[in-house]
C-alpha positions in Angstrom: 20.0 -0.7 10.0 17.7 -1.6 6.9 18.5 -4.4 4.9 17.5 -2.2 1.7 17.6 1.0 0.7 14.1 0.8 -0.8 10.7 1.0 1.7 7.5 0.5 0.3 4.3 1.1 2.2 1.3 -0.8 1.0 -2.6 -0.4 1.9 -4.7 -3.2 2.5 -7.9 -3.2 1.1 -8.3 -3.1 -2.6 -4.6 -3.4 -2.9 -3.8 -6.7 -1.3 -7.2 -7.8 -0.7 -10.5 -8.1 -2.5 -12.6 -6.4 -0.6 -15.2 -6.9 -2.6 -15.2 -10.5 -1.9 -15.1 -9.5 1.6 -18.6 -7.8 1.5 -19.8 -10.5 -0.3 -19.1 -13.4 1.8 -20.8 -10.9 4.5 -17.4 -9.8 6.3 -16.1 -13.8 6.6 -13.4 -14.3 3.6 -10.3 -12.4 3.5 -9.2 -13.3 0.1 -6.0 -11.8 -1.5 -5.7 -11.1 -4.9 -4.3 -14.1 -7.1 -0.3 -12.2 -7.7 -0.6 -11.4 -4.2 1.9 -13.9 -2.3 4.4 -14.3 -5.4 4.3 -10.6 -5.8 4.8 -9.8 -1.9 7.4 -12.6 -1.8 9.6 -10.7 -4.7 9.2 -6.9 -4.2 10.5 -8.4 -0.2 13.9 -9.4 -1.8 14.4 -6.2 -3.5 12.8 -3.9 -0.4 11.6 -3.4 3.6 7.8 -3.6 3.1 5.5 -2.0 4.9 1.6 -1.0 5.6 -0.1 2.3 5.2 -3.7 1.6 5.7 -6.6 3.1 7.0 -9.3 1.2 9.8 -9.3 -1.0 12.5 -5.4 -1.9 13.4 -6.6 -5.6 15.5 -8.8 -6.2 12.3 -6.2 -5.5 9.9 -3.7 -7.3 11.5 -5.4 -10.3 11.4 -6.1 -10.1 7.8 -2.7 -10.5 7.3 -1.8 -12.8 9.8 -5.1 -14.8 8.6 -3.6 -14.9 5.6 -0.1 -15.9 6.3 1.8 -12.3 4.9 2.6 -10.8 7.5 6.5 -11.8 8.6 6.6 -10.0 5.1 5.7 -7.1 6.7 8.2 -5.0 8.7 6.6 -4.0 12.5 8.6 -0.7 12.4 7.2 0.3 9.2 3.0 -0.5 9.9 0.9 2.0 9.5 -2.9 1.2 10.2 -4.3 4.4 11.2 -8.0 6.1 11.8 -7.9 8.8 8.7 -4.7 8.2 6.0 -4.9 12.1 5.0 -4.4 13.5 8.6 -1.5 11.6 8.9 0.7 11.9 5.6 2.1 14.8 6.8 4.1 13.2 9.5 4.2 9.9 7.9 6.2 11.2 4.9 8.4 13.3 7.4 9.6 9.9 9.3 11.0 8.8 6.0 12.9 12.0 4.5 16.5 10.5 5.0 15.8 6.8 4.9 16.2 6.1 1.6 13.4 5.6 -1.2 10.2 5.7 -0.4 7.2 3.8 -2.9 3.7 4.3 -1.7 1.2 2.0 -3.3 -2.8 2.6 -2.9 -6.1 2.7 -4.6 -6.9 6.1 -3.8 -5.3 9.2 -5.8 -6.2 11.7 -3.1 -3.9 10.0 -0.8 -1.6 9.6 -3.1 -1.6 13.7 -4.0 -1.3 13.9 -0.2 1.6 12.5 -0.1 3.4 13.6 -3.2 2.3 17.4 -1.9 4.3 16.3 1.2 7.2 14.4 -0.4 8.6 15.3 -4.0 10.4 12.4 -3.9 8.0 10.0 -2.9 7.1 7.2 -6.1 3.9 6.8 -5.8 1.7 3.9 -7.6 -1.8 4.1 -8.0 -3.4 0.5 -8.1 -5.8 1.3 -10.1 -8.4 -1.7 -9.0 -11.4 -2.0 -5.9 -14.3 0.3 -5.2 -12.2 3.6 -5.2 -10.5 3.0 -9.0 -13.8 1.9 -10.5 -16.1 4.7 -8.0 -13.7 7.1 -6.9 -16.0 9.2 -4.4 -13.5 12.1 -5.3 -12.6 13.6 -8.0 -8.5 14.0 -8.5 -6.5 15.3 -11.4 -3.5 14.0 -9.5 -1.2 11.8 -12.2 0.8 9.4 -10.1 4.4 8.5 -10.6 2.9 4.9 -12.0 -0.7 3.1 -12.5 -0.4 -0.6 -12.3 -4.0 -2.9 -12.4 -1.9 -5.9 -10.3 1.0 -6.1 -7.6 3.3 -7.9 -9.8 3.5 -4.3 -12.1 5.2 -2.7 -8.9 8.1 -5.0 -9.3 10.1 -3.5 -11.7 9.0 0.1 -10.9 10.6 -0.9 -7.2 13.6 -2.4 -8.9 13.9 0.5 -11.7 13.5 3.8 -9.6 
């Protein structure tokens, strides 16, 4: 049984992590954004946390394992898949009677992806990286919430 009521599924890059910074130290330094840990730490006393990311799942896990997060993370609730938007269907299927779900991510199409599949769904548009600033598509999809840091998805979590 869950210890909350409340899941939220994070992505990885551009939502934890600067990816930018990645590129730039040419692929060496996984650096997470400064509300990060703090943020992580609280939105974990108030929810089961979880991934919903997109790439390589041995090279995302060590990001966060690199980066001492992930016993934050719940195994049962990891998502690290090939394509995000070929899997939403069934993702958002898994969680129809298990309480709240939040999504939070950097892309909007994803986002409308899983909204179209789950009305009930929150989802949060972090609204910073390469996809908020360049998004390669171009969505009219409002999200439940737009927050620029993690420590915005706290009271959303706790509120809704």
């Amino acid at each position: 049984m869950e210890k909350y009521k409340k899941i939220v599924l994070l992505d990885i890059d551009d939502t934890i992590f600067n990816t930018a910074k990645f590129y730039s130290t040419n692929f060496k330094t996984y650096e997470m954004y400064e509300e990060v840990h703090a943020a992580l730490k609280a939105l974990s006393q108030i929810a089961t946390l979880g991934i919903f990311s997109q790439g390589d799942v041995a090279f995302q896990k060590k990001k966060l394992v690199e980066t001492n997060i992930d016993h934050l993370f719940q195994e049962k609730h990891t998502y690290i898949v090939e394509e995000k938007i070929q899997v939403i269907k069934g993702l958002i299927e898994t969680y129809k009677d298990s309480g709240r779900l939040f999504v939070v991510e950097d892309r909007l199409e994803v986002l409308e992806k899983v909204k179209a599949y789950g009305e009930n769904v929150f989802t949060i548009f972090m609204k910073r990286g390469r996809f908020a600033q360049n998004p390669r598509v171009v969505v009219a999809y409002k999200p439940d919430a737009t927050v620029t840091d993690l420590h915005q998805t706290i009271s959303l979590i706790e509120n809704n």
